[in-house]
N, C-alpha and C positions, 0 to 999 in steps of 0.2 A: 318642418312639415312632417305628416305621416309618414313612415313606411311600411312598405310591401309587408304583410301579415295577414296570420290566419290566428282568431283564440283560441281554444284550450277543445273547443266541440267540431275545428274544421271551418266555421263559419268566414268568412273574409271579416277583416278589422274596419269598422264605420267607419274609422278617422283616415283609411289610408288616401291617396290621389287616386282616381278610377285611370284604369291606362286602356286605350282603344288602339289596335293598331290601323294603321293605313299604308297599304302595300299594292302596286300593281301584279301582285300575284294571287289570282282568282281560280289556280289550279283546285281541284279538290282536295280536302285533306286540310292544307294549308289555315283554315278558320280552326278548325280543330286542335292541331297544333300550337297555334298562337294562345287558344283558350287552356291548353294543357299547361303552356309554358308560365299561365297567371296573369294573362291580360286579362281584362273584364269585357271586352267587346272587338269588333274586326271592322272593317271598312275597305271596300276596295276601288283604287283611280280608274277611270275619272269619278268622280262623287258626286254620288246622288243627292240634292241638298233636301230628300223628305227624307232620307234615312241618317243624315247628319245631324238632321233638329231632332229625328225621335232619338237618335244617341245621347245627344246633349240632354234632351227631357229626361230621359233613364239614368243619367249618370249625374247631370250638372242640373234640376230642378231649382234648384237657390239661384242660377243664373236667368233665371224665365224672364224676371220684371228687368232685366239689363238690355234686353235685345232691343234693336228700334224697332218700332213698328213697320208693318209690310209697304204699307199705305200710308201719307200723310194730306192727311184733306182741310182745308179752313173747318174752323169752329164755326162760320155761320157761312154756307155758300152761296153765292147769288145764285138763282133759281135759272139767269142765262145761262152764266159760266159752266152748271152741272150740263146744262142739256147742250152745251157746243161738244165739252167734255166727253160727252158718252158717246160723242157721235166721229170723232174724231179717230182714226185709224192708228190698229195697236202696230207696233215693228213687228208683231209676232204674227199678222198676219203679210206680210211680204210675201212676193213672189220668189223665193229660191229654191234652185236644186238641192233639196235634199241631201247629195252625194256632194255635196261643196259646203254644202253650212246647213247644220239641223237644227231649223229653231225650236223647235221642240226641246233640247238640250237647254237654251239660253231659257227659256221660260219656268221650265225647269227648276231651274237655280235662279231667275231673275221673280217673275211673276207677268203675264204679258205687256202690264202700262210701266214698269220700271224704269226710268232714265237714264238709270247707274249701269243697266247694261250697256248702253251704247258707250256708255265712257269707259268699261270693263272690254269692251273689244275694241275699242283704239288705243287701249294702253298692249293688249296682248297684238295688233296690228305692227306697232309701235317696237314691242320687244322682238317678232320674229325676226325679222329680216339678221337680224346679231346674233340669234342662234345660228341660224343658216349658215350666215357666215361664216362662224364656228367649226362648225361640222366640219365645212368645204378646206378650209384652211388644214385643220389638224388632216382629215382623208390625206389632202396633198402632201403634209409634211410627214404621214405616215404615223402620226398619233392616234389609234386606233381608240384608244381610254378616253383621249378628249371630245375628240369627234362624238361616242358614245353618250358622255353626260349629255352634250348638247341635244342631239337627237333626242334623247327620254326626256329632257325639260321639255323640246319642243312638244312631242307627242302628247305628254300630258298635259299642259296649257294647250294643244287644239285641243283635245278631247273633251276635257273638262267645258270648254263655250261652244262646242258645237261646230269644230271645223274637222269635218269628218274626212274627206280626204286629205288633208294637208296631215293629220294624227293620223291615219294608215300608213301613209307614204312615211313619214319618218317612224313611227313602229316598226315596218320593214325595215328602214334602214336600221334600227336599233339592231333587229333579230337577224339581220346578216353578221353586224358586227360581233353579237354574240358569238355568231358560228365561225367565228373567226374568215369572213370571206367579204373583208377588207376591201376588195376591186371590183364585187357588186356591189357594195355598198355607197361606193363613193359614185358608183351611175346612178344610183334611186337618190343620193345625194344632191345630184346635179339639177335634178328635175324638182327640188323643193322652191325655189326661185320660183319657176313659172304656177307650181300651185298656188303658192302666197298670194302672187298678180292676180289669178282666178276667181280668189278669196275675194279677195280687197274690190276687182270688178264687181264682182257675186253681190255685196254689200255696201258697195258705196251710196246708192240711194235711199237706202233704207237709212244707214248712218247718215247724210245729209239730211234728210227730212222726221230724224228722232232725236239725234244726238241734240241734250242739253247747250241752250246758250251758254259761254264761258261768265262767270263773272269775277269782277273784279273790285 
């Protein structure tokens, strides 16, 4: 494959791989840095999925005709089927607190009639409770580094689908551990259990009455 290069005028080399970083560090400065260091573009967690597609369109254009399409509609639709269709209520309009689940987030990245979201947050439903666990486990055994990764996995999978307290609460817990204060950490720890529950109440109707029949 290409590498990293500049020609003979300064220009970047057309053949090299475009590198973008993607980092939860949105301090100032930090974008600038990255571009000094020879990346071609920045990105910061959770991700925005219109500023992921216009990266990809600036950098990756030859991948345009790859994507699936947003929407897949029949080549010929019954004229019933469109008008049940239109009338039939998005997940994106549900009733949630905001401060427990922002669909605004999931639409976001999903589009509001998307099905793949509801299966995108039963899988992230599915994966927390084992970070949790995680976390709670190394706290107690005083693995301050484990406990850590798990936290910032969790944080950024809530953040990314729109579980806005559950991703503060484990950010905190991340940012204590940073500061080395271990024994708050493992109390903002404790409390991630009953958010998840919160969650998963918050969303359970929404997910019963969107989420895709399984097939088989």
């Amino acid at each position: 494959g290409g590498g990293v290069g500049r020609d003979g005028g300064g220009r970047r080399a057309v053949d090299r791989l475009p590198i973008v970083a993607l980092t939860a560090d949105a301090l100032p400065g930090t974008q600038q840095r990255c571009l000094e260091a020879g990346m071609d573009g920045y990105l910061t967690k959770p991700i925005e999925s219109r500023l992921l597609a216009e990266t990809l369109d600036r950098f990756l254009p030859q991948a345009r005709s790859l994507r699936l399409p947003a929407r897949r509609t029949p080549a010929k639709p019954e004229p019933v089927a469109v008008a049940e269709a239109s009338l039939a209520p998005s997940w994106a309009d549900a009733d949630i607190d905001p401060q427990i689940f922002d669909l605004g987030q999931l639409s976001q990245n999903f589009g509001r009639d998307d099905p793949d979201a509801m299966v995108f947050l039963g899988d992230f439903l599915g994966m927390a409770p084992g970070l949790i666990q995680a976390a709670v486990t190394a706290l107690e055994a005083g693995a301050a580094g484990p406990a850590r990764n798990a936290v910032h996995t969790l944080k950024g999978a809530a953040l990314s689908i729109g579980a806005a307290r559950l991703g503060r609460l484990a950010g905190d817990t991340q940012d204590l551990l940073d500061a080395g204060d271990a024994e708050t950490a493992a109390l903002l720890a404790s409390m991630l259990d009953a958010t998840l529950d919160e969650l998963i109440t918050a969303t359970a109707a929404m997910r019963a009455s969107h989420s895709p029949a399984p097939t088989f």
